[in-house]
Z-matrix of the N, CA and C atoms (Angstrom, degrees):
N
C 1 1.449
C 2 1.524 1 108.54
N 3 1.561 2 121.82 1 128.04
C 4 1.341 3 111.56 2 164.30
C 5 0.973 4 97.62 3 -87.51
N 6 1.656 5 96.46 4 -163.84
C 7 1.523 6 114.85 5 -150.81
C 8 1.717 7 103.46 6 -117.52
N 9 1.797 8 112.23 7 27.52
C 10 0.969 9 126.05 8 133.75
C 11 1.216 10 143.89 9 -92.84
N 12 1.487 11 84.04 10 -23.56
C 13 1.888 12 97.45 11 -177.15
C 14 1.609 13 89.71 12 -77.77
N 15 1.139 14 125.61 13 -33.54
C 16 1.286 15 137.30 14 -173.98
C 17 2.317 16 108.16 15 -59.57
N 18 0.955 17 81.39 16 -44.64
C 19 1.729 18 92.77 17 -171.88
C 20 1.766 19 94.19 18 -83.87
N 21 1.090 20 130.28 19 -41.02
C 22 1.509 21 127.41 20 170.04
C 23 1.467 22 109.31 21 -53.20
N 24 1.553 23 123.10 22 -63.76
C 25 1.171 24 112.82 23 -156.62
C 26 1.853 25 98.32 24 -73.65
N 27 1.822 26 116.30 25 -50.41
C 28 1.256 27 91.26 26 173.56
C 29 1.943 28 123.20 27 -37.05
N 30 1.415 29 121.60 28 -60.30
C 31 1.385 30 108.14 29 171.17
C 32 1.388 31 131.05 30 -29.92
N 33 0.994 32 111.41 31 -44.02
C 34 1.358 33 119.77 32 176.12
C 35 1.638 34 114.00 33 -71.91
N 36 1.237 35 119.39 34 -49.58
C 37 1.764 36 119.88 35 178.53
C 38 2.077 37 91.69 36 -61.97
N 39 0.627 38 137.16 37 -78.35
C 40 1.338 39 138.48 38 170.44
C 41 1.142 40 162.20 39 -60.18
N 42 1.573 41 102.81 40 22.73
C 43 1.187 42 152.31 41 -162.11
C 44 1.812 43 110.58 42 5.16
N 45 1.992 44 101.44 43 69.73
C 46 1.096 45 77.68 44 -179.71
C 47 1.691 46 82.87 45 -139.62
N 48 1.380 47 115.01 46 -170.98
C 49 1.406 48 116.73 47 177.86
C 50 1.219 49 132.50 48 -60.87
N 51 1.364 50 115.49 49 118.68
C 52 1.806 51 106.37 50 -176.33
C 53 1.323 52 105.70 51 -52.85
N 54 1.221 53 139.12 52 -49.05
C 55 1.600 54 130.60 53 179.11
C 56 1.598 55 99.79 54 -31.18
N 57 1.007 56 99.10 55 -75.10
C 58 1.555 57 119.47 56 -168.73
C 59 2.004 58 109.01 57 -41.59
N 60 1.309 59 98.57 58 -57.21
C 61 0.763 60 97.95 59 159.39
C 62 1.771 61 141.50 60 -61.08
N 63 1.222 62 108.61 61 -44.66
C 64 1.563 63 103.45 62 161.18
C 65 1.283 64 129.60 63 -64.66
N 66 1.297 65 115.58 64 -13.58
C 67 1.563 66 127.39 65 177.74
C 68 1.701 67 119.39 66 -73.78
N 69 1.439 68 90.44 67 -29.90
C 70 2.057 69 107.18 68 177.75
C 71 1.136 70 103.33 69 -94.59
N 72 1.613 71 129.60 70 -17.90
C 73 1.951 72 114.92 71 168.23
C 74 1.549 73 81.91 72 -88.62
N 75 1.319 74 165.96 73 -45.66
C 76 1.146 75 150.06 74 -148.99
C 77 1.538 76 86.40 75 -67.05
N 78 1.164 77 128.62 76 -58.82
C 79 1.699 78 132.20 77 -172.74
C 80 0.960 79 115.58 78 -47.88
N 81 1.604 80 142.49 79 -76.45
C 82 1.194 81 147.39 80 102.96
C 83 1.235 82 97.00 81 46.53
N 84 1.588 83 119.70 82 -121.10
C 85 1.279 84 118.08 83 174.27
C 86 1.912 85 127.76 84 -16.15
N 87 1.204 86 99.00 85 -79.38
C 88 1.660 87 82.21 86 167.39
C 89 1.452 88 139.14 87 -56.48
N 90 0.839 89 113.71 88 6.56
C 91 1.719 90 119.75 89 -165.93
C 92 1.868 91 72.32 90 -110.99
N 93 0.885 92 104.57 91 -82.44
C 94 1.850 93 92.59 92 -177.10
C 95 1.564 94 133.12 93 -32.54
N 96 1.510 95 98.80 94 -26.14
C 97 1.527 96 115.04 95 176.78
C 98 1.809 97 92.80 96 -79.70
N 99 1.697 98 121.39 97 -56.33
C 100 1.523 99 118.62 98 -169.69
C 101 1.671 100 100.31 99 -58.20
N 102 1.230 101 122.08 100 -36.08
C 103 1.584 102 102.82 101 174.60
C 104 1.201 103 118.10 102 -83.91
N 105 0.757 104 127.26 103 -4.97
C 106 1.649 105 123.66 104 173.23
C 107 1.992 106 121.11 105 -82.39
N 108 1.533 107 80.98 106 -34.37
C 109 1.499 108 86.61 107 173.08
C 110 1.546 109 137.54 108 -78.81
N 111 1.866 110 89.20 109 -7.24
C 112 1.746 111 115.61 110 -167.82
C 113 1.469 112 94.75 111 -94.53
N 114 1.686 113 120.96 112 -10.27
C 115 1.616 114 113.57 113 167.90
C 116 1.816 115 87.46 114 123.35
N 117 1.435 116 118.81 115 -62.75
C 118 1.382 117 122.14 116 -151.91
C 119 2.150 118 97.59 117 -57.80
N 120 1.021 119 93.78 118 -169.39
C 121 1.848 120 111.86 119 -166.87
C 122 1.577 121 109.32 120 -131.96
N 123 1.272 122 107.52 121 144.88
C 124 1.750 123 105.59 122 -169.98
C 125 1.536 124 92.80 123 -124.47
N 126 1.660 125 107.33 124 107.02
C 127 0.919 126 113.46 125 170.29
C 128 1.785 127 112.44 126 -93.51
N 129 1.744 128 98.45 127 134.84
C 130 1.737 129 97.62 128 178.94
C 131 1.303 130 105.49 129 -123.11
N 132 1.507 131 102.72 130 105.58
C 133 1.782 132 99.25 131 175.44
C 134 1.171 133 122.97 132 -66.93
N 135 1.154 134 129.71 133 137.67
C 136 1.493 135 134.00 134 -8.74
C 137 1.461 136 98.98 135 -103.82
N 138 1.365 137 128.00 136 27.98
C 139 1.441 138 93.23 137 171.76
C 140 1.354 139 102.97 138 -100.10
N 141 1.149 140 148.15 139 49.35
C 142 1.527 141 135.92 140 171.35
C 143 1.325 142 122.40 141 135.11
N 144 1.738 143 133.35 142 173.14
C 145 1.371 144 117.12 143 126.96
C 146 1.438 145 110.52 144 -128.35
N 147 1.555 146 95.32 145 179.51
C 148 1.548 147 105.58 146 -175.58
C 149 1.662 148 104.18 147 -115.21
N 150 1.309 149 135.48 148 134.59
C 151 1.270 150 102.23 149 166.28
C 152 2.112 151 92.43 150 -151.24
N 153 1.162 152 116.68 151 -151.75
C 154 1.272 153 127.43 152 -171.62
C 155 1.608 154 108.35 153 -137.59
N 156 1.376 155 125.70 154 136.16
C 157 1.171 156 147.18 155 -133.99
C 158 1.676 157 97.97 156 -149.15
N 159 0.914 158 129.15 157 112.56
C 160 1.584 159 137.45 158 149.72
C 161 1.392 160 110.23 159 -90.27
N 162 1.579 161 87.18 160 121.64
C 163 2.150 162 109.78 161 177.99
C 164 1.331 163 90.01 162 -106.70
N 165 1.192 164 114.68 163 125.66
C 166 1.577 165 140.11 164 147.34
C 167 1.411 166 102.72 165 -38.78
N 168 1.927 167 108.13 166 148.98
C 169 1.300 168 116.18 167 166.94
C 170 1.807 169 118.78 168 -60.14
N 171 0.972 170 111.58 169 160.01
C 172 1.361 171 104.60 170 166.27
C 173 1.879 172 110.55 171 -167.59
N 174 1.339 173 95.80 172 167.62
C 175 1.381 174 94.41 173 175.89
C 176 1.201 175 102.80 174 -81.42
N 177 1.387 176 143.63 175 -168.86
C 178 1.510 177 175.98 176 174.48
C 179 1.422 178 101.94 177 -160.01
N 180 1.316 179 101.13 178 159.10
C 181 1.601 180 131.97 179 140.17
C 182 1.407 181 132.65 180 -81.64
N 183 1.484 182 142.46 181 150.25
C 184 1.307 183 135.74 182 167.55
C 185 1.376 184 89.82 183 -98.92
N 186 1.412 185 127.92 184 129.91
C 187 1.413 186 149.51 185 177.09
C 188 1.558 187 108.12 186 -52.22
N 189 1.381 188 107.17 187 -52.40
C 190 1.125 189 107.10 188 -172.01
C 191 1.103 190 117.37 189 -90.37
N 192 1.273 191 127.52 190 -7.90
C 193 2.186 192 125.61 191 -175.49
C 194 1.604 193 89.58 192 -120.36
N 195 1.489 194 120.31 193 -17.29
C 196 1.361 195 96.16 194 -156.94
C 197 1.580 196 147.57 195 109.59
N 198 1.809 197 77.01 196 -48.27
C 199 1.826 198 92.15 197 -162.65
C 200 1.467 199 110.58 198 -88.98
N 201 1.629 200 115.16 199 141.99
C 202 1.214 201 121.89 200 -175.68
C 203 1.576 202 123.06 201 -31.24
N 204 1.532 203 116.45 202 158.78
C 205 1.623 204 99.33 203 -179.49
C 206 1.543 205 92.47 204 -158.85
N 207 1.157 206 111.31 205 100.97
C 208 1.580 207 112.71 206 174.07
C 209 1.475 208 107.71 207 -56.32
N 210 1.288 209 111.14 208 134.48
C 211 1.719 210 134.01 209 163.63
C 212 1.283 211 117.02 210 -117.73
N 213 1.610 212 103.14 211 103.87
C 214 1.312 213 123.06 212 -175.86
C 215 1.732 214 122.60 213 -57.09
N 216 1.094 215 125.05 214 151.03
C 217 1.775 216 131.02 215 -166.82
C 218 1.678 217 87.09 216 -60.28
N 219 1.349 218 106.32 217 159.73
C 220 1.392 219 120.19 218 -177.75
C 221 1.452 220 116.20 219 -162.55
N 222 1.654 221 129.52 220 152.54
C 223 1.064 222 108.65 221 143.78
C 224 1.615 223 129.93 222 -119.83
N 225 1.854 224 101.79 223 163.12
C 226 1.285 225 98.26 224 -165.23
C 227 1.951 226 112.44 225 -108.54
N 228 1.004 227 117.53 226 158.35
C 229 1.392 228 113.51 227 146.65
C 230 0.841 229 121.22 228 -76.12
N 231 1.487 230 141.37 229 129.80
C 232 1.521 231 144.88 230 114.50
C 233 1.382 232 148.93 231 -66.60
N 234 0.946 233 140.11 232 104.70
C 235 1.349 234 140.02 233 -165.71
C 236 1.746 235 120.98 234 -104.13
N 237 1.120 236 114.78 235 84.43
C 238 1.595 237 98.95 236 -170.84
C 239 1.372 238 115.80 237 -102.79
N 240 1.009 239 137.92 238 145.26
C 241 1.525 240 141.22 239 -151.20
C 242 1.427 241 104.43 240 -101.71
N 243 1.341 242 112.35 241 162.84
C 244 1.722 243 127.03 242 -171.09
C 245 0.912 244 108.63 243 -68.41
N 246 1.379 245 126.72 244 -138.05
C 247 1.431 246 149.46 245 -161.41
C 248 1.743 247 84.59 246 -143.28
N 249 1.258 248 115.26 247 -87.22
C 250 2.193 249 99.52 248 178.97
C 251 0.856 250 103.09 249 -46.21
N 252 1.451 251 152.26 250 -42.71
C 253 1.254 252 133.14 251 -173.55
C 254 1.579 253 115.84 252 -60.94
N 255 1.216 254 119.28 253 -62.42
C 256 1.592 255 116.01 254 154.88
C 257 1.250 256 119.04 255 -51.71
N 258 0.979 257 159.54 256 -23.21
C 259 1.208 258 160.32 257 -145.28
C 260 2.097 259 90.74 258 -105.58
N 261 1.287 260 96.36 259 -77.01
C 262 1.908 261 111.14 260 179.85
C 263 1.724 262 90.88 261 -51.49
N 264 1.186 263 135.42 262 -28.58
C 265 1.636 264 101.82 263 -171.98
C 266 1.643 265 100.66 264 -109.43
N 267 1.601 266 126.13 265 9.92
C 268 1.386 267 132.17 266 -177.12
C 269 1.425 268 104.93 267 56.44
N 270 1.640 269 112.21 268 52.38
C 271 1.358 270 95.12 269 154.27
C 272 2.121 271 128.04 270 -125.46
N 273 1.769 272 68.94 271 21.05
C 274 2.037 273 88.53 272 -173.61
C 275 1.936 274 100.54 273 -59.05
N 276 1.580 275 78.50 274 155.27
C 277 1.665 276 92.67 275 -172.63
C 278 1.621 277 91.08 276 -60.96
N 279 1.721 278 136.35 277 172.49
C 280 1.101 279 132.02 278 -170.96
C 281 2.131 280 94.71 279 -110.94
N 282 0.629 281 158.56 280 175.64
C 283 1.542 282 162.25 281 133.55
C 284 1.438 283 133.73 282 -27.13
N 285 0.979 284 118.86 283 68.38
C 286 1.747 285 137.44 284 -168.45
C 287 1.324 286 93.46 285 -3.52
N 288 1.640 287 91.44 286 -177.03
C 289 1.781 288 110.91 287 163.90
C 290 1.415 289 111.11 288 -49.89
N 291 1.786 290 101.31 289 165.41
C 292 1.114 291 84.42 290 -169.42
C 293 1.747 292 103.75 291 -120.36
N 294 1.055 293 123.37 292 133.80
C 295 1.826 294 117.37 293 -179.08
C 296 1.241 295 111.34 294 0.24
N 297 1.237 296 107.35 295 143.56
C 298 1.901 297 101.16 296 163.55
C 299 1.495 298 126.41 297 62.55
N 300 1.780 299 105.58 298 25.39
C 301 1.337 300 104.41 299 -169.39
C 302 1.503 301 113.01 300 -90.36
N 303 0.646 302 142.20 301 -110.00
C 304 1.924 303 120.89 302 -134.63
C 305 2.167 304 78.09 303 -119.01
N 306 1.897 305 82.96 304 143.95
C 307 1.609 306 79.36 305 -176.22
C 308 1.394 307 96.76 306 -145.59
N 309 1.474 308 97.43 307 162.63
C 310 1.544 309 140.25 308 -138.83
C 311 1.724 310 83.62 309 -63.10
N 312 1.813 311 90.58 310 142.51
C 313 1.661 312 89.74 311 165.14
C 314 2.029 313 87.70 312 102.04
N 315 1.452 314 80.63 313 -167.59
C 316 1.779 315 96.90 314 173.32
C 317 1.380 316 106.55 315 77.23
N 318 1.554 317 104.57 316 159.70
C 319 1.463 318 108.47 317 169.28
C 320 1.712 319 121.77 318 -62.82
N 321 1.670 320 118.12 319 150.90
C 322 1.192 321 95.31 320 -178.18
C 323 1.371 322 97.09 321 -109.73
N 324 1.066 323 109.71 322 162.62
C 325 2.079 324 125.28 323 -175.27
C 326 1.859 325 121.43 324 -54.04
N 327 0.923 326 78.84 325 119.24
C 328 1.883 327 86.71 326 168.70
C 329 1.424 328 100.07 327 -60.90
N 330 1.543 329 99.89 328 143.23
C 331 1.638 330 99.05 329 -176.60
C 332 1.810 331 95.60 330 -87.59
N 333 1.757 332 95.34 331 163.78
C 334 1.048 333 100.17 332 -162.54
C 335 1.593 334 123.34 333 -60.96
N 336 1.140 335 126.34 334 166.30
C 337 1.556 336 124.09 335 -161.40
C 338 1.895 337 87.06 336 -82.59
N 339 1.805 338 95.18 337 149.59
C 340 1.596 339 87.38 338 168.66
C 341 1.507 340 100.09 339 98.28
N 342 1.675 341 106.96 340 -58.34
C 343 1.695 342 95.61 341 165.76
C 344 1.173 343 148.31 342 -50.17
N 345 1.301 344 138.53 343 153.75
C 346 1.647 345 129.91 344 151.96
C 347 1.597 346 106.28 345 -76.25
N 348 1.082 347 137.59 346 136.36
C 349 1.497 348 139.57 347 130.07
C 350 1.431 349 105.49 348 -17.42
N 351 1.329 350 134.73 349 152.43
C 352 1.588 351 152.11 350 147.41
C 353 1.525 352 114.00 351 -65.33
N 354 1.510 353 105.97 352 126.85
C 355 1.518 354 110.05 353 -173.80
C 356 1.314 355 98.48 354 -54.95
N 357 1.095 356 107.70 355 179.35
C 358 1.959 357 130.40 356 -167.15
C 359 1.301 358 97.20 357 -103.56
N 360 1.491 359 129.00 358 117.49
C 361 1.938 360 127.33 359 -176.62
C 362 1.912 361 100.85 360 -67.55
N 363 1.178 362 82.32 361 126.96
C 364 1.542 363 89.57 362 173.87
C 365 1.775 364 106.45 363 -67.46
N 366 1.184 365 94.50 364 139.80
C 367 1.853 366 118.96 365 -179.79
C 368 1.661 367 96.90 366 -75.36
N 369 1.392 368 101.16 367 157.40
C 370 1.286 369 115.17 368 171.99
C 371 1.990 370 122.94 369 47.33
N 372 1.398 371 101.46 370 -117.25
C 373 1.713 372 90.51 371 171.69
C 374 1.431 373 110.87 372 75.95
N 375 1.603 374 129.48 373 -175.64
C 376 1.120 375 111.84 374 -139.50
C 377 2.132 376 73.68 375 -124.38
N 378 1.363 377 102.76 376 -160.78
C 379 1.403 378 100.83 377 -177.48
C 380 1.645 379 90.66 378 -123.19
N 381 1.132 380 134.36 379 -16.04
C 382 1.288 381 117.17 380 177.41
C 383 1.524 382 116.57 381 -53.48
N 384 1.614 383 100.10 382 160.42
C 385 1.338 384 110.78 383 -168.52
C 386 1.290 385 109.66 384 -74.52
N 387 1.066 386 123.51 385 154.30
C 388 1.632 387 134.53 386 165.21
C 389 2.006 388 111.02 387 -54.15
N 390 1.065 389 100.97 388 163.63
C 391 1.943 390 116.16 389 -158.75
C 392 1.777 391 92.94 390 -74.86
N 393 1.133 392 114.07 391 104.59
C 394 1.793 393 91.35 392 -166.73
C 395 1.219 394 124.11 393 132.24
N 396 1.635 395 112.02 394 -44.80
C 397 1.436 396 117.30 395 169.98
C 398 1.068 397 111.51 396 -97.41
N 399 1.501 398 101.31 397 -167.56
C 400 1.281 399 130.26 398 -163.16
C 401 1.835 400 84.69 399 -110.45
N 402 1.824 401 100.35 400 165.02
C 403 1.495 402 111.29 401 172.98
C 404 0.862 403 119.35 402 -83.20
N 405 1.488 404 152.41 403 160.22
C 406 1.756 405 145.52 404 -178.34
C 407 1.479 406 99.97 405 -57.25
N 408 1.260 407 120.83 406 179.31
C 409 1.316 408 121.72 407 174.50
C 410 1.843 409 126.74 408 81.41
N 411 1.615 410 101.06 409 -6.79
C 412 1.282 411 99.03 410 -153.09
C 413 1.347 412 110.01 411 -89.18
N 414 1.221 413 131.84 412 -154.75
C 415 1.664 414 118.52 413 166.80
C 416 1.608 415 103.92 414 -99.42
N 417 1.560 416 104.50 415 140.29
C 418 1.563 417 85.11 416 169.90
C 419 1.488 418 112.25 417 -106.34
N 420 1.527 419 116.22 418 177.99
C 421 1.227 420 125.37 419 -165.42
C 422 1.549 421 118.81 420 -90.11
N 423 1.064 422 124.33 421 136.57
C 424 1.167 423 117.72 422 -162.12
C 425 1.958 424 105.53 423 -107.16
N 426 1.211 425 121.47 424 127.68
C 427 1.690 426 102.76 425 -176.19
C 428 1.273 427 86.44 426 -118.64
């Protein structure tokens, strides 16, 4: 949704002028941009907050050569969402374990019917890599 379709439909739920209306999310919006830039955080209950984050310098890698790559100090936005806000888009954490869950001891489970068991890891053996791979240690690939 832009933030016309956004200023239309508010007009319409509230029967007042889209001008009018796009002119108070234009406000809105900047007043959120002027606090954000002064350091402080705009918290909106419950849908979220917004605030600003300083990342330390650091090195990196270039993936593909390898070679070191300084990444200069910066700052970031963060935005982390409410509880309705997670909740209305189903992405709230769900309710841990629950008391009294599974306890120590007891029989343990027949594997399921239909299955094989897992071969037995061979002991000892050499450390070279398998026909195909790469040796331990290496970089891995990132997709």
């Amino acid at each position: 949704m832009t933030k016309n379709e956004l200023a239309r439909e508010l007009a319409d739920d509230f029967e007042l002028p889209r001008r009018q209306v796009a002119e108070l999310l234009d406000g809105i919006l900047d007043r959120i941009t002027q606090v954000l830039k002064s350091g402080d955080k705009v918290q909106l209950t419950p849908f979220g907050q917004f605030k600003i984050r300083d990342r330390a310098a650091r090195v990196a890698r270039n993936p593909q050569t390898g070679e070191p790559v300084n990444v200069p100090a910066k700052r970031v936005l963060k935005f982390t969402a409410g509880r309705s806000l997670k909740e209305a888009v189903g992405t709230a954490k769900r309710g841990g374990a629950k008391k009294g869950g599974a306890k120590k001891g007891g029989a343990k489970k027949a594997a399921a019917p239909g299955r094989k068991a897992a071969p037995a890891a061979k002991k000892g053996g050499s450390k070279a890599a398998a026909p195909g791979r790469k040796a331990a240690g290496g970089a891995k690939k990132r997709r």
